[in-house]
mmCIF file of the N, C-alpha and C atoms, coordinates in Angstrom:
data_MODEL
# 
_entry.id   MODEL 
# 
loop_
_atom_site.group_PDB 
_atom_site.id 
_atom_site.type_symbol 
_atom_site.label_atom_id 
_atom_site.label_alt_id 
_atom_site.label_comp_id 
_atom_site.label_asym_id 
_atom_site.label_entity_id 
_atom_site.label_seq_id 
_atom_site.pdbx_PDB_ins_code 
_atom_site.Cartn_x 
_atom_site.Cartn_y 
_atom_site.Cartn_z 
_atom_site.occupancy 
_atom_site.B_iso_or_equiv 
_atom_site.pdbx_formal_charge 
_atom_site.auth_seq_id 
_atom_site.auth_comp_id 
_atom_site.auth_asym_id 
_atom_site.auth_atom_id 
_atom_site.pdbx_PDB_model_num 
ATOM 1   N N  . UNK A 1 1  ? 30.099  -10.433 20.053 1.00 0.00 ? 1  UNK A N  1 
ATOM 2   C CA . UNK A 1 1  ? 29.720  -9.957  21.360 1.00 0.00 ? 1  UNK A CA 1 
ATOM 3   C C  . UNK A 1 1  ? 28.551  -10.765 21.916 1.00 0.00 ? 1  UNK A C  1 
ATOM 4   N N  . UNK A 1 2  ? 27.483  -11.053 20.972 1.00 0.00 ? 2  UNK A N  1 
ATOM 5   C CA . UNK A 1 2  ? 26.651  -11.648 21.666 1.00 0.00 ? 2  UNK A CA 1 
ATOM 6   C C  . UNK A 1 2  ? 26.843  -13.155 22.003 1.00 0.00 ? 2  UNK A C  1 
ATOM 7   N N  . UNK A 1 3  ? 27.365  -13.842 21.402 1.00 0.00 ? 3  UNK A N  1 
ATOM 8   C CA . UNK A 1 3  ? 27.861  -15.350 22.184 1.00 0.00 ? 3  UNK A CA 1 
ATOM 9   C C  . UNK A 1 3  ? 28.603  -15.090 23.244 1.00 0.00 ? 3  UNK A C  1 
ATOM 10  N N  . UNK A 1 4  ? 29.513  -14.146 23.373 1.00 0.00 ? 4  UNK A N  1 
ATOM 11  C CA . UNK A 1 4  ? 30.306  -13.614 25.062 1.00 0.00 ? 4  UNK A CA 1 
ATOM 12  C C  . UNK A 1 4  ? 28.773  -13.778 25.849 1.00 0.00 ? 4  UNK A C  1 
ATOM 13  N N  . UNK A 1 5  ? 27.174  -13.738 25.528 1.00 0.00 ? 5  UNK A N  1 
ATOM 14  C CA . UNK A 1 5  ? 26.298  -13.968 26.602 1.00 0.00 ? 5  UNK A CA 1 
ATOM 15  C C  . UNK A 1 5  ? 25.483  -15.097 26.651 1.00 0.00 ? 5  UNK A C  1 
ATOM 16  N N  . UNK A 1 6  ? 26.188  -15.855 25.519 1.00 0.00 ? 6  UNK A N  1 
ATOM 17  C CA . UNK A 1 6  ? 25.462  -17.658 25.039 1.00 0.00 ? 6  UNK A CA 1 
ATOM 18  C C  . UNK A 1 6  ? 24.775  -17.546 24.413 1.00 0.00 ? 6  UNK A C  1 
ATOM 19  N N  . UNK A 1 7  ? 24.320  -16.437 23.454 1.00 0.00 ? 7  UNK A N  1 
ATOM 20  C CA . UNK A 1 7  ? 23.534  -16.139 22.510 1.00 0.00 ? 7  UNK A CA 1 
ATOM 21  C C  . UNK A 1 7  ? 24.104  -16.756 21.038 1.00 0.00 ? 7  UNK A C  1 
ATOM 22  N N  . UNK A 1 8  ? 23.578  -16.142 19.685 1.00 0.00 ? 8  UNK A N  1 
ATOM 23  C CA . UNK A 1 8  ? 23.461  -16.453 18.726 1.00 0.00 ? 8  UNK A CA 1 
ATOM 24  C C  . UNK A 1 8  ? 23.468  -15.343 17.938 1.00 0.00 ? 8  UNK A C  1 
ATOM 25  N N  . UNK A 1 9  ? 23.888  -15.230 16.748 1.00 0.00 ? 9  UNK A N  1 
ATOM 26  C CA . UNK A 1 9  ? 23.741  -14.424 15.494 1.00 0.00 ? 9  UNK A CA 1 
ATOM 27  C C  . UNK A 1 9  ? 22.949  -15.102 14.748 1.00 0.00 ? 9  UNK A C  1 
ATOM 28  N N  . UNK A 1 10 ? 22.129  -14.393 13.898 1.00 0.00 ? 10 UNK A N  1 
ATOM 29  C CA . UNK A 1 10 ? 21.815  -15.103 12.600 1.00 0.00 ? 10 UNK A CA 1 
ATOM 30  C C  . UNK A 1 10 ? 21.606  -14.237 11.258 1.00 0.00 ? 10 UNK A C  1 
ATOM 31  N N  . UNK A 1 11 ? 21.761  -13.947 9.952  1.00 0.00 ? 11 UNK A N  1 
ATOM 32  C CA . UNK A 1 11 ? 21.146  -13.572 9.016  1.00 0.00 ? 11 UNK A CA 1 
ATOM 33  C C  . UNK A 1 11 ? 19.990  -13.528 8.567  1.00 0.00 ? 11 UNK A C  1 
ATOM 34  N N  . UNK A 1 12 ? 19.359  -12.592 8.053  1.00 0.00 ? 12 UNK A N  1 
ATOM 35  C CA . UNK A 1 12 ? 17.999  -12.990 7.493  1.00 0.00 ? 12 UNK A CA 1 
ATOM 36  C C  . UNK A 1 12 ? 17.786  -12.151 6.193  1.00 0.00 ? 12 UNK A C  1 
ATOM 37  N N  . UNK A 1 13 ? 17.419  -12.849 4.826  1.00 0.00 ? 13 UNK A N  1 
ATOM 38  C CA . UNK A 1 13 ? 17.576  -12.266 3.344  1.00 0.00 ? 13 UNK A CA 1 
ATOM 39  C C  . UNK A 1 13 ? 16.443  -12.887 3.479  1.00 0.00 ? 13 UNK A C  1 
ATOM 40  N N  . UNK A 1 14 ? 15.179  -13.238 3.598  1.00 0.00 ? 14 UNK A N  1 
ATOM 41  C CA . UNK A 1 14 ? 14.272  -13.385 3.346  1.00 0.00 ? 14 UNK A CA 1 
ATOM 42  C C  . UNK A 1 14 ? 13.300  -12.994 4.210  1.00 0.00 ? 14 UNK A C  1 
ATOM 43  N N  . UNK A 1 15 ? 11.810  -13.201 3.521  1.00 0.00 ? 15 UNK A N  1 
ATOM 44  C CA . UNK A 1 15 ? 10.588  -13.063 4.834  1.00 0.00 ? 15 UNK A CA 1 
ATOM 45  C C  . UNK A 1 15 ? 10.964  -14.750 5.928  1.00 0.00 ? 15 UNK A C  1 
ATOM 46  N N  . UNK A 1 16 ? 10.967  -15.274 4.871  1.00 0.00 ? 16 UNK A N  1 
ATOM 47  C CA . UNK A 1 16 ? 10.823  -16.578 5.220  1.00 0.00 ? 16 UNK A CA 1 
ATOM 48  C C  . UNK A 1 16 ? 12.078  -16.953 6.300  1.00 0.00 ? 16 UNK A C  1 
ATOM 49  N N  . UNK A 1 17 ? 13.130  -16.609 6.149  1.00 0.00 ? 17 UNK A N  1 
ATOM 50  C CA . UNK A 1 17 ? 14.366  -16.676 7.012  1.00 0.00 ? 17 UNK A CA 1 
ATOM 51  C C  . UNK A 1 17 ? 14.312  -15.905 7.928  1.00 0.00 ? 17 UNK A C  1 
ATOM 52  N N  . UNK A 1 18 ? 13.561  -14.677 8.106  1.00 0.00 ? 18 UNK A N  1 
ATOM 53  C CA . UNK A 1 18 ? 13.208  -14.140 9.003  1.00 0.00 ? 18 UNK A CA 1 
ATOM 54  C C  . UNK A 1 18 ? 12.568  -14.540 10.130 1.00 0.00 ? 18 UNK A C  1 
ATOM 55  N N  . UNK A 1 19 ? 10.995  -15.111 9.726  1.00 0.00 ? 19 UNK A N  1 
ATOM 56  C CA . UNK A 1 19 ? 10.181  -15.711 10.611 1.00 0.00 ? 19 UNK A CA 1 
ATOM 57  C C  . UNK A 1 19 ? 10.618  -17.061 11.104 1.00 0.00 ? 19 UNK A C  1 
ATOM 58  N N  . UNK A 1 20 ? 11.241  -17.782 10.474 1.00 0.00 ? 20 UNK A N  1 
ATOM 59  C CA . UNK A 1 20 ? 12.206  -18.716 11.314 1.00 0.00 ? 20 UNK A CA 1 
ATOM 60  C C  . UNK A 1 20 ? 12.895  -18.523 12.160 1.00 0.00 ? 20 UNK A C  1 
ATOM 61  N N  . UNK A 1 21 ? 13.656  -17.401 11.900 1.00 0.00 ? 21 UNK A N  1 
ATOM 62  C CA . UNK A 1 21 ? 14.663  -16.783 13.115 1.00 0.00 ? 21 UNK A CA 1 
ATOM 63  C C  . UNK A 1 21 ? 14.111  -15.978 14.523 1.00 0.00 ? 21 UNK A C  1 
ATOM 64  N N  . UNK A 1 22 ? 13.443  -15.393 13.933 1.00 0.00 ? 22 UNK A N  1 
ATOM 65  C CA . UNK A 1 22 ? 11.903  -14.939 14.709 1.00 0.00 ? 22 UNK A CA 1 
ATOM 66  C C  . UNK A 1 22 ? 11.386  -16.075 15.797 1.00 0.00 ? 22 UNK A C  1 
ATOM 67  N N  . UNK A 1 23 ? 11.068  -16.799 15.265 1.00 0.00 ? 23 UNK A N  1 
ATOM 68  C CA . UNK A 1 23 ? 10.319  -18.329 15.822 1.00 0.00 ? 23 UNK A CA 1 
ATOM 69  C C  . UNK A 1 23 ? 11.297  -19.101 16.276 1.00 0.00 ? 23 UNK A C  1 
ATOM 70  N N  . UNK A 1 24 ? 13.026  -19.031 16.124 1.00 0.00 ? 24 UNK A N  1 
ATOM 71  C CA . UNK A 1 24 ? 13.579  -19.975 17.149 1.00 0.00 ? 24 UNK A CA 1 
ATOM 72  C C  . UNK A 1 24 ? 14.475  -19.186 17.605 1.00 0.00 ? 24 UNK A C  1 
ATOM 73  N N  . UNK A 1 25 ? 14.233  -18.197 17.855 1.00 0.00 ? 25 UNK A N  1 
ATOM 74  C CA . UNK A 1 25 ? 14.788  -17.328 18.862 1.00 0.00 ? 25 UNK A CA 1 
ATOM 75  C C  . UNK A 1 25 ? 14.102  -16.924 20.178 1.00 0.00 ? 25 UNK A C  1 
ATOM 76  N N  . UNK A 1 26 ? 12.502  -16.590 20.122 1.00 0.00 ? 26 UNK A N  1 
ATOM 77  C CA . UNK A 1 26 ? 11.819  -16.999 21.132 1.00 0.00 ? 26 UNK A CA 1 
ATOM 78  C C  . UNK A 1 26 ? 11.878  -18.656 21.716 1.00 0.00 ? 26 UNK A C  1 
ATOM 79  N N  . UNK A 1 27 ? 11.927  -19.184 20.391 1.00 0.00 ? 27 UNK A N  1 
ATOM 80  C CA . UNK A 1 27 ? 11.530  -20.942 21.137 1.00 0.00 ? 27 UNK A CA 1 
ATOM 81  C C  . UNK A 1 27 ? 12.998  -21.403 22.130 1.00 0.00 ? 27 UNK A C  1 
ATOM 82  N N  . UNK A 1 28 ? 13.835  -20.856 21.734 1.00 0.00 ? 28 UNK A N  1 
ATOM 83  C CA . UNK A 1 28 ? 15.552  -20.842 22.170 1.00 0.00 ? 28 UNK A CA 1 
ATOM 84  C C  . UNK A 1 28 ? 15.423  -20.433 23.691 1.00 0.00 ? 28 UNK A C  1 
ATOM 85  N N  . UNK A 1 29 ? 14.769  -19.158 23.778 1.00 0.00 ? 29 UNK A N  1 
ATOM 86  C CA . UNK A 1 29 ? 15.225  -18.283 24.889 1.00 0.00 ? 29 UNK A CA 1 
ATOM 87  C C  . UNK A 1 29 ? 16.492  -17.665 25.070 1.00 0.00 ? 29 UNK A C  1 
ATOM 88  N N  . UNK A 1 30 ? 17.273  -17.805 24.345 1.00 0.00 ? 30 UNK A N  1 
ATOM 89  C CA . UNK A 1 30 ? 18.486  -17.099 24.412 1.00 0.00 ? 30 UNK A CA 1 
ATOM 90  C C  . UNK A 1 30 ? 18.266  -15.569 23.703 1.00 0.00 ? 30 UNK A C  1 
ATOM 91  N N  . UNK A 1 31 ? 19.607  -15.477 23.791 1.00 0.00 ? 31 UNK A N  1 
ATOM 92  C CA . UNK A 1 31 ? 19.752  -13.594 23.738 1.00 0.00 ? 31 UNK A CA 1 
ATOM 93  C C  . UNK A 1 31 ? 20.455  -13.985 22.078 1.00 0.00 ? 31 UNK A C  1 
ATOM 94  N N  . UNK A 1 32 ? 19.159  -13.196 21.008 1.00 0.00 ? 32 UNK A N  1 
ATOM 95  C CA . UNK A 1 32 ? 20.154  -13.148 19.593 1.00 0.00 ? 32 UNK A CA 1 
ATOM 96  C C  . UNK A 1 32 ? 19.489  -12.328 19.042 1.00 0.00 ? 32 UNK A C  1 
ATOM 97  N N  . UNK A 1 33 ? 20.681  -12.121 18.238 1.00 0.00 ? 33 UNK A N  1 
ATOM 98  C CA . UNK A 1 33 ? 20.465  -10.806 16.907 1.00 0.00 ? 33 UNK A CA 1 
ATOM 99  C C  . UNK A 1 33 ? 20.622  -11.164 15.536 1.00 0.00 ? 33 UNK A C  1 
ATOM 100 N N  . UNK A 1 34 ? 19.433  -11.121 15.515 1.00 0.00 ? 34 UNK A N  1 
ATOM 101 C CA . UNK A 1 34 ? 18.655  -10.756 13.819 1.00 0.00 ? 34 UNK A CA 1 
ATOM 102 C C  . UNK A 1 34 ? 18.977  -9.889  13.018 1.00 0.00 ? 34 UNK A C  1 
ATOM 103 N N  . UNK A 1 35 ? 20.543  -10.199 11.807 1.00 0.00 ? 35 UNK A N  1 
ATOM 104 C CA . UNK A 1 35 ? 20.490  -8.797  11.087 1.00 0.00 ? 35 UNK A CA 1 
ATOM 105 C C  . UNK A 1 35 ? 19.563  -9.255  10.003 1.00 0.00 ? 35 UNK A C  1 
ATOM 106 N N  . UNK A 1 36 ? 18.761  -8.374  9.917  1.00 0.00 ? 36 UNK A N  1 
ATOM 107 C CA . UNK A 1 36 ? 17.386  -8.843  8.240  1.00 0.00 ? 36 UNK A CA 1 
ATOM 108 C C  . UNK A 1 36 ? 17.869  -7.643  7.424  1.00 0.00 ? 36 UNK A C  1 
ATOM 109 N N  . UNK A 1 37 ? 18.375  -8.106  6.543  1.00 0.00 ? 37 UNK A N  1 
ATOM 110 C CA . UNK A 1 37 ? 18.494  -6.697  5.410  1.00 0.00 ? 37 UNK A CA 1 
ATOM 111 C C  . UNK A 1 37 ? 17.710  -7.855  3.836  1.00 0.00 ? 37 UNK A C  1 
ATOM 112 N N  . UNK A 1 38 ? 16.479  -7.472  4.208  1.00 0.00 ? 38 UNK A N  1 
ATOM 113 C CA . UNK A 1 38 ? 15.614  -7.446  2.805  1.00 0.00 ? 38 UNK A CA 1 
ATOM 114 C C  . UNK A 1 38 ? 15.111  -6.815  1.857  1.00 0.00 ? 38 UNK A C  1 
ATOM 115 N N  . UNK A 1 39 ? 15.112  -7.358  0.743  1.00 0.00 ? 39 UNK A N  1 
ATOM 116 C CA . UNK A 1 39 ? 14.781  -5.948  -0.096 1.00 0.00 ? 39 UNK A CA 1 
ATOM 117 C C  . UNK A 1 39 ? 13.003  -5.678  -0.061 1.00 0.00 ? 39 UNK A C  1 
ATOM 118 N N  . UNK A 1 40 ? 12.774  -4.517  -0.099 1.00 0.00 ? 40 UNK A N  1 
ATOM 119 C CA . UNK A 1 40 ? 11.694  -3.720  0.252  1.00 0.00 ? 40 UNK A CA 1 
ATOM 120 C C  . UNK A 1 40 ? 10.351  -4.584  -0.292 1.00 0.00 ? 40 UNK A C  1 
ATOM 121 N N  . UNK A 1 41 ? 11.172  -5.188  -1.776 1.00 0.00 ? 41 UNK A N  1 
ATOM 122 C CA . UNK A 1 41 ? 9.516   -5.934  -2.603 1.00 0.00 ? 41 UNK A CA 1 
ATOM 123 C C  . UNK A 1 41 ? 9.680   -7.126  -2.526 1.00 0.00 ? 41 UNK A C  1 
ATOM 124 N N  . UNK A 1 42 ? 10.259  -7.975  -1.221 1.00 0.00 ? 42 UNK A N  1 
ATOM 125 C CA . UNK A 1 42 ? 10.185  -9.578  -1.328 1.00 0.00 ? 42 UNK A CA 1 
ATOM 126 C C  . UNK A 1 42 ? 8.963   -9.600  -0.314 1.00 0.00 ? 42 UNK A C  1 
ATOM 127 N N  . UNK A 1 43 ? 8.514   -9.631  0.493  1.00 0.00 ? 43 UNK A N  1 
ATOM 128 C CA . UNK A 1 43 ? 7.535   -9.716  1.012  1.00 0.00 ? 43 UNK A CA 1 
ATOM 129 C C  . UNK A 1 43 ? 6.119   -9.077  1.261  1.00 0.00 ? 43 UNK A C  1 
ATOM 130 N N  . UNK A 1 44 ? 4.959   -9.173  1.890  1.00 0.00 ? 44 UNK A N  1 
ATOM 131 C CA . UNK A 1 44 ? 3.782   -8.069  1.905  1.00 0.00 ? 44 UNK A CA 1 
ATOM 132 C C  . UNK A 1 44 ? 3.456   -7.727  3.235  1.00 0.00 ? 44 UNK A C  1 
ATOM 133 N N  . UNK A 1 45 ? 4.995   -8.328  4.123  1.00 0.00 ? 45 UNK A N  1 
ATOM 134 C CA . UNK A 1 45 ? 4.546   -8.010  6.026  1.00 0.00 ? 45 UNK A CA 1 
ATOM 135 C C  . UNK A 1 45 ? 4.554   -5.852  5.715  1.00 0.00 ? 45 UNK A C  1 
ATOM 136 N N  . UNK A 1 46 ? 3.621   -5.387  6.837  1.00 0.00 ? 46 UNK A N  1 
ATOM 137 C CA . UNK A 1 46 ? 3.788   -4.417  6.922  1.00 0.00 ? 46 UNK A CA 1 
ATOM 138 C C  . UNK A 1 46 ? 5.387   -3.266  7.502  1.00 0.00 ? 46 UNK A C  1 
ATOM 139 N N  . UNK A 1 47 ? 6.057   -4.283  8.043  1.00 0.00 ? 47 UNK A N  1 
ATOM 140 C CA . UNK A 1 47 ? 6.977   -4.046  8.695  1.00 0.00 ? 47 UNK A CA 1 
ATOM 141 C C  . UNK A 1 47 ? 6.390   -3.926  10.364 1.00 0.00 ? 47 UNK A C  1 
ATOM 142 N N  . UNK A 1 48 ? 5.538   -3.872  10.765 1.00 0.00 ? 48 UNK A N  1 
ATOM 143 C CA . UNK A 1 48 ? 5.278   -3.519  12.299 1.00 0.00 ? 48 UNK A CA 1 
ATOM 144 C C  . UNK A 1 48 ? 5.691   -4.692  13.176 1.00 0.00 ? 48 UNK A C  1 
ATOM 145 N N  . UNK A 1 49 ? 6.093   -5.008  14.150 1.00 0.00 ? 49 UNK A N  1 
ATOM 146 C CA . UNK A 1 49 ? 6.487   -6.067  14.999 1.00 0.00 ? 49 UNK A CA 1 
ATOM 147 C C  . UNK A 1 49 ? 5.606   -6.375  15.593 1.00 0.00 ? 49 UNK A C  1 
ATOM 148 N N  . UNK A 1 50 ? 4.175   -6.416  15.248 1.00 0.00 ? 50 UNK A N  1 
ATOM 149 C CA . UNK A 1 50 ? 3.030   -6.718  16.107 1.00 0.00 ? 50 UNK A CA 1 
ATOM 150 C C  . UNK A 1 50 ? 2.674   -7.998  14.470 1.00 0.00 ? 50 UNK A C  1 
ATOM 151 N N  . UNK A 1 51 ? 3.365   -7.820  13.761 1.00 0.00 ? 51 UNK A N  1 
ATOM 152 C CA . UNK A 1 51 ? 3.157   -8.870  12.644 1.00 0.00 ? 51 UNK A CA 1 
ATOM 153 C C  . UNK A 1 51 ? 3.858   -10.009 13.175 1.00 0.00 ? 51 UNK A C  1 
ATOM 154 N N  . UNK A 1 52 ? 4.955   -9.978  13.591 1.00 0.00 ? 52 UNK A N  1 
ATOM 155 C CA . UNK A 1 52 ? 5.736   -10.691 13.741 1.00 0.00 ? 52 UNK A CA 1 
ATOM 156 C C  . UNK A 1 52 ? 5.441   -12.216 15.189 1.00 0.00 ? 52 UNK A C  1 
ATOM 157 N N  . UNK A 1 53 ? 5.137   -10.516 16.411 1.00 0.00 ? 53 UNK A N  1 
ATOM 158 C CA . UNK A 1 53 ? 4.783   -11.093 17.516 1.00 0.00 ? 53 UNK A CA 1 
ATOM 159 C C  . UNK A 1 53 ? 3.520   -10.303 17.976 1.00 0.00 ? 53 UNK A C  1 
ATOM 160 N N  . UNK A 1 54 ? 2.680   -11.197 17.770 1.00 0.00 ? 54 UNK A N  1 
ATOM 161 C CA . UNK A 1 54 ? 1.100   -10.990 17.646 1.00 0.00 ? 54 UNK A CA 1 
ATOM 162 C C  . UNK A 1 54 ? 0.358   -10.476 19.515 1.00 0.00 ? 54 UNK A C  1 
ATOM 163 N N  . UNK A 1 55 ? 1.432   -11.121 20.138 1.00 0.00 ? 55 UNK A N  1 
ATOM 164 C CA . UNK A 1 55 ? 1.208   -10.922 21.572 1.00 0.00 ? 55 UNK A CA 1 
ATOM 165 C C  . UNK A 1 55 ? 1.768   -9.057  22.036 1.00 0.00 ? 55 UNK A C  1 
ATOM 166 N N  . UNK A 1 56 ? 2.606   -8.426  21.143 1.00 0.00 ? 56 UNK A N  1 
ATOM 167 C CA . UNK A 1 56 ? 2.594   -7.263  21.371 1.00 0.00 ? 56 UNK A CA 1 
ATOM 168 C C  . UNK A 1 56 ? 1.841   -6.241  21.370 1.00 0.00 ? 56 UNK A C  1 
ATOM 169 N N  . UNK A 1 57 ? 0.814   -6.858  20.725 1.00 0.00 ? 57 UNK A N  1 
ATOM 170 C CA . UNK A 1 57 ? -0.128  -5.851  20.354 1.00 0.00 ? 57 UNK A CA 1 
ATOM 171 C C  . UNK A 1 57 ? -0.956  -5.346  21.594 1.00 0.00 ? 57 UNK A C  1 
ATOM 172 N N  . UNK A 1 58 ? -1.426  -4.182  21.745 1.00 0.00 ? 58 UNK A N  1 
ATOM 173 C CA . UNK A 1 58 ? -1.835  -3.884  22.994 1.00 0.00 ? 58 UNK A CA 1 
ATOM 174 C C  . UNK A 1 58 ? -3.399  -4.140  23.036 1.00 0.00 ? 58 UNK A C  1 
ATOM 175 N N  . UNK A 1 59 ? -4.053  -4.716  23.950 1.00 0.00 ? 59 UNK A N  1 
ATOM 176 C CA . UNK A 1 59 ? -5.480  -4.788  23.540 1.00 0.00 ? 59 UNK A CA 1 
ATOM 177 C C  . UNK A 1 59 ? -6.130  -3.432  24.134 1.00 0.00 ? 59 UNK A C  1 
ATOM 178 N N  . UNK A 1 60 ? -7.431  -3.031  23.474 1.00 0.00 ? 60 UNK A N  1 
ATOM 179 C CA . UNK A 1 60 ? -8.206  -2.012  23.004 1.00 0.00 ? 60 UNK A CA 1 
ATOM 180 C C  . UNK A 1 60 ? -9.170  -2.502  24.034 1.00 0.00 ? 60 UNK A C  1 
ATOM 181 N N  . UNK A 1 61 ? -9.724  -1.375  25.136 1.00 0.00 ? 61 UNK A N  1 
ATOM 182 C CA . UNK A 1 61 ? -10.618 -1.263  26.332 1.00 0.00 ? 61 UNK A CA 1 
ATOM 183 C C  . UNK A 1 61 ? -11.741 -0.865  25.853 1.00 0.00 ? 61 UNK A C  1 
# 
């Protein structure tokens, strides 16, 4: 479905395959989906998406 919008799929089994996919999916600009199925003890990200993309984070007044 998502190439029907010129997008991309990708896998992700790692941290590391993750943040790649992460990082050329913004750098792309296209429309893609990230399935990440990792196991719980390969990495030490917290899981929050403000790890990921640091610009989400909301700044504090």
């Amino acid at each position: 479905m998502i190439e029907a919008f010129g997008g991309v799929g990708v896998n992700a089994t790692s941290p590391d395959e993750l943040k790649r996919a992460v990082n050329a999916a913004m750098d792309s600009g296209l429309p893609t989906l990230i399935n990440a199925v990792l196991d719980p003890a390969a990495g030490s990200e917290s899981g929050r998406i403000g790890n990921l993309n640091p610009q989400s984070k909301l700044k504090k007044k």
